[in-house]
N, CA, C and O of each residue as an XYZ file, in Angstrom:
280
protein
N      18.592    -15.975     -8.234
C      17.715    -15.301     -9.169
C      16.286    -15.276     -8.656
O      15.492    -14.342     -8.550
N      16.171    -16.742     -8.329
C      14.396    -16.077     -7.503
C      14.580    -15.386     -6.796
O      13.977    -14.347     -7.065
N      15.351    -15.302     -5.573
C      14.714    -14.190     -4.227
C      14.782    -13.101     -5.272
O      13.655    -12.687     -5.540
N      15.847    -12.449     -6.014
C      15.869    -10.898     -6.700
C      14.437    -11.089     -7.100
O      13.740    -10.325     -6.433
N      13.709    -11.833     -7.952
C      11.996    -11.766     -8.374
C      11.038    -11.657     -7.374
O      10.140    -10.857     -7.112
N      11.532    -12.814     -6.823
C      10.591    -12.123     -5.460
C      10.717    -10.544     -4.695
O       9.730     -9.816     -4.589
N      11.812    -10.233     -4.292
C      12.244     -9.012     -4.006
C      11.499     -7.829     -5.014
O      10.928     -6.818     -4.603
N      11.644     -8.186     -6.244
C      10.812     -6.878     -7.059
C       9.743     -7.033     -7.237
O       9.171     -5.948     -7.339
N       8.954     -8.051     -7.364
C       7.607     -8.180     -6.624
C       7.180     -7.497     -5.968
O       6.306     -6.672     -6.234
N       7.826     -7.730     -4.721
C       7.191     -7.185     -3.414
C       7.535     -5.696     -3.701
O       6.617     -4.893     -3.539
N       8.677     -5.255     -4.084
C       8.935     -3.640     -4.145
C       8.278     -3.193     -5.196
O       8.214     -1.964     -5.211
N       7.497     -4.002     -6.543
C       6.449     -3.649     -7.351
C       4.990     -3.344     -6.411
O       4.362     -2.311     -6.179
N       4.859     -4.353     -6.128
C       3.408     -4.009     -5.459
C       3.272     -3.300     -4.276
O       2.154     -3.106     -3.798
N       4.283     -2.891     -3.750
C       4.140     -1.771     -2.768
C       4.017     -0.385     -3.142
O       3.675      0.612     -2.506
N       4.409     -0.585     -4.422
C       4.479      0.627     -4.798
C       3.119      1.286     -5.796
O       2.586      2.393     -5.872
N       2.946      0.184     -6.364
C       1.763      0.010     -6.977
C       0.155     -0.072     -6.283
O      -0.920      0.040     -6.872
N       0.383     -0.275     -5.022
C      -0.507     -0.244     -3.911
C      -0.903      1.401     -3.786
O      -1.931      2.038     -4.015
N       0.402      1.741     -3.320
C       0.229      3.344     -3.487
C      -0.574      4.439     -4.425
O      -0.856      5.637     -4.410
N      -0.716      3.563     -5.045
C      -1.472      4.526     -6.954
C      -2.955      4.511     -6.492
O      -3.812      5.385     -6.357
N      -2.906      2.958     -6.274
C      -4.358      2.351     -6.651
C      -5.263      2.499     -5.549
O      -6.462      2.446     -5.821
N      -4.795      2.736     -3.930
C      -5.476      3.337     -3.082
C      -5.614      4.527     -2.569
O      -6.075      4.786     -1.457
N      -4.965      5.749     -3.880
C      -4.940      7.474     -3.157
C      -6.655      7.452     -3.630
O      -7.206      6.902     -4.584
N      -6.947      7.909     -3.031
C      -8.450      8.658     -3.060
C      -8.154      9.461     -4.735
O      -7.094      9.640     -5.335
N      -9.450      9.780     -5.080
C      -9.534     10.676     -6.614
C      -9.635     12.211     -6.080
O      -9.902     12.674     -4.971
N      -9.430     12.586     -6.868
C      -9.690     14.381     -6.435
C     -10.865     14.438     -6.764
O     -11.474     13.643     -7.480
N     -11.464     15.903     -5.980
C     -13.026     16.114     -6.107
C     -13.388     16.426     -7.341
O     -12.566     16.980     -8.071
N     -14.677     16.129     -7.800
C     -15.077     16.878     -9.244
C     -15.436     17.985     -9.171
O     -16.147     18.528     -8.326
N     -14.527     18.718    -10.858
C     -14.823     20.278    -11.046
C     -15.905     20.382    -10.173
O     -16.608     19.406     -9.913
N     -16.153     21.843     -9.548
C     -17.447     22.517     -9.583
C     -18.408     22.124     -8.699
O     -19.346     22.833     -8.333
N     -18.097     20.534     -8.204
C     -18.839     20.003     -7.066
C     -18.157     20.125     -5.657
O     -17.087     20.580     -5.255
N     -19.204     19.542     -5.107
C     -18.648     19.353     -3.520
C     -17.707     18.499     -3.507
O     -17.621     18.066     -4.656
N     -16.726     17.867     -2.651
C     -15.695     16.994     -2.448
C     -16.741     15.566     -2.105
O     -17.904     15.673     -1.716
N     -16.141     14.458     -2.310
C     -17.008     12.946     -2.405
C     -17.450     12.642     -0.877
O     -18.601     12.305     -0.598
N     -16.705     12.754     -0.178
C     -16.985     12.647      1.314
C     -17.304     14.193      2.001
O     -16.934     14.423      3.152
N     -17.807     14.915      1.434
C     -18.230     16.186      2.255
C     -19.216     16.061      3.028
O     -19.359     14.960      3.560
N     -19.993     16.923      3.264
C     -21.005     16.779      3.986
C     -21.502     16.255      5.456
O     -21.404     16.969      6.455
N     -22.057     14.907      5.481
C     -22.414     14.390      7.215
C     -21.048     13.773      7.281
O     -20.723     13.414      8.413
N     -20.033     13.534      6.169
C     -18.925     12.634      6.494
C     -17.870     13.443      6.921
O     -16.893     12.932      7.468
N     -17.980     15.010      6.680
C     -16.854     15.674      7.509
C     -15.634     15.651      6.001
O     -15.935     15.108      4.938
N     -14.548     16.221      6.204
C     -13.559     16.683      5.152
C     -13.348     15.845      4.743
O     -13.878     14.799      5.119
N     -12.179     15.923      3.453
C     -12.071     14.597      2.825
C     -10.856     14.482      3.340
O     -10.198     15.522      3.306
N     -10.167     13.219      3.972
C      -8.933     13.286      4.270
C      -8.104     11.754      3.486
O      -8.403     10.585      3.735
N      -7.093     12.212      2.575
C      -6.683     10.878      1.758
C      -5.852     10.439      2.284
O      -5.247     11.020      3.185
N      -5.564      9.170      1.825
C      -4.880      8.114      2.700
C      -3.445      8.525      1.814
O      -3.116      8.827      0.667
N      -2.870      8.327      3.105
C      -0.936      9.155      2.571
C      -0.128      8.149      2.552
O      -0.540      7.084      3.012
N       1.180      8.232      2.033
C       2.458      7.419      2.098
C       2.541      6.681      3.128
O       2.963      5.529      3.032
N       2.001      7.423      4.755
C       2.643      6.119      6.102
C       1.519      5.029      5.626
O       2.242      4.044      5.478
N       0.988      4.855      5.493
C      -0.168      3.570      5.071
C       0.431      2.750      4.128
O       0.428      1.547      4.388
N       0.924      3.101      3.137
C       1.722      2.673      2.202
C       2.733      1.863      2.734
O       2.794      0.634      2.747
N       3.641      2.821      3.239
C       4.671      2.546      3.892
C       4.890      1.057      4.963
O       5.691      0.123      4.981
N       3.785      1.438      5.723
C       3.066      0.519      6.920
C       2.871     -1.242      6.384
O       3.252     -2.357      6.741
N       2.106     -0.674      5.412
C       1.743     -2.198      4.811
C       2.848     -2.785      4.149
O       2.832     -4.015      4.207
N       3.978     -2.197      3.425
C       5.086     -2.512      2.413
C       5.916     -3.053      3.831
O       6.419     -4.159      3.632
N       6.135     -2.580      5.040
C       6.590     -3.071      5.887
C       6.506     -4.024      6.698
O       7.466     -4.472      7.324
N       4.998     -4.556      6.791
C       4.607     -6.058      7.206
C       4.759     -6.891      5.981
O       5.586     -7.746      6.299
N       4.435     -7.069      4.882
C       4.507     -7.328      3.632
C       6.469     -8.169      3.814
O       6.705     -9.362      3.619
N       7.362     -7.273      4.152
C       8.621     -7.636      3.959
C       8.751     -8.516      5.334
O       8.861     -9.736      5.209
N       8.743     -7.991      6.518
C       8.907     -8.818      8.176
C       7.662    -10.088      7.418
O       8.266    -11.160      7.380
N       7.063    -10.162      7.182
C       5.973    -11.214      6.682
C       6.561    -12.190      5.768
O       6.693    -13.339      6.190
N       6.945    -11.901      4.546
C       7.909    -12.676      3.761
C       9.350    -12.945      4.596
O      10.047    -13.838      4.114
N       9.739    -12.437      5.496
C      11.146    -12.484      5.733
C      10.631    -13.901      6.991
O      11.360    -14.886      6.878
N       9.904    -13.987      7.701
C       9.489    -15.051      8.551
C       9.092    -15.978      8.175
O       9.132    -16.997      8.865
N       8.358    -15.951      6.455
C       8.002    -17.081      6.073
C       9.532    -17.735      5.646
O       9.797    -18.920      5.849
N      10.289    -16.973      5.155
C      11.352    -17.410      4.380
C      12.187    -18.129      5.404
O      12.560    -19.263      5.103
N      12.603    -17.534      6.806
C      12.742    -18.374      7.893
C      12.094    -19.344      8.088
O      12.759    -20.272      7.627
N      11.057    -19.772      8.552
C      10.309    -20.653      8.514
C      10.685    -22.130      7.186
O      11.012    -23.257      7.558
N      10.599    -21.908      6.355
C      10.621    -22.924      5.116
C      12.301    -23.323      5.400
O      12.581    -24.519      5.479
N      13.560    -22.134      5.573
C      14.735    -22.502      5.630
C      14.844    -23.158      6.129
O      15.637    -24.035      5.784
N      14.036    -23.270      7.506
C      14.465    -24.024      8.679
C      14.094    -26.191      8.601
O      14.527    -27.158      9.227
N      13.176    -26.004      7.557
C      12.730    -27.399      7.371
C      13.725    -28.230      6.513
O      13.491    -29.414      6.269
């Protein structure tokens, strides 16, 4: 029963990661937030997501090795 909690944990906050770091859309009527000397706005996509949810698991999966082994 723990690892399944742990397991949705980790597949909670990966996913939840995803929400909370897309960039906002530009406001009505204005320029985009990063326009200007900063060049287009380009938002951070799913492989980032993805990327981190994937060290996140090899990361827990080595610790979990690690502790088994003691």
């Amino acid at each position: 029963m723990k690892k399944f909690l742990i397991l949705v944990a980790i597949v909670a906050t990966t996913f939840v990661a995803s929400d909370v770091w897309a960039q906002p859309d530009p406001p009505a009527g204005g320029s985009p937030p990063c326009g200007g000397p900063f060049g287009p706005v380009c938002p951070i996509d799913g492989g980032v997501s993805f990327l981190i949810g994937a060290g996140l698991l090899y990361g827990g999966k080595k610790a979990y090795d690690i502790g088994r082994r003691k």
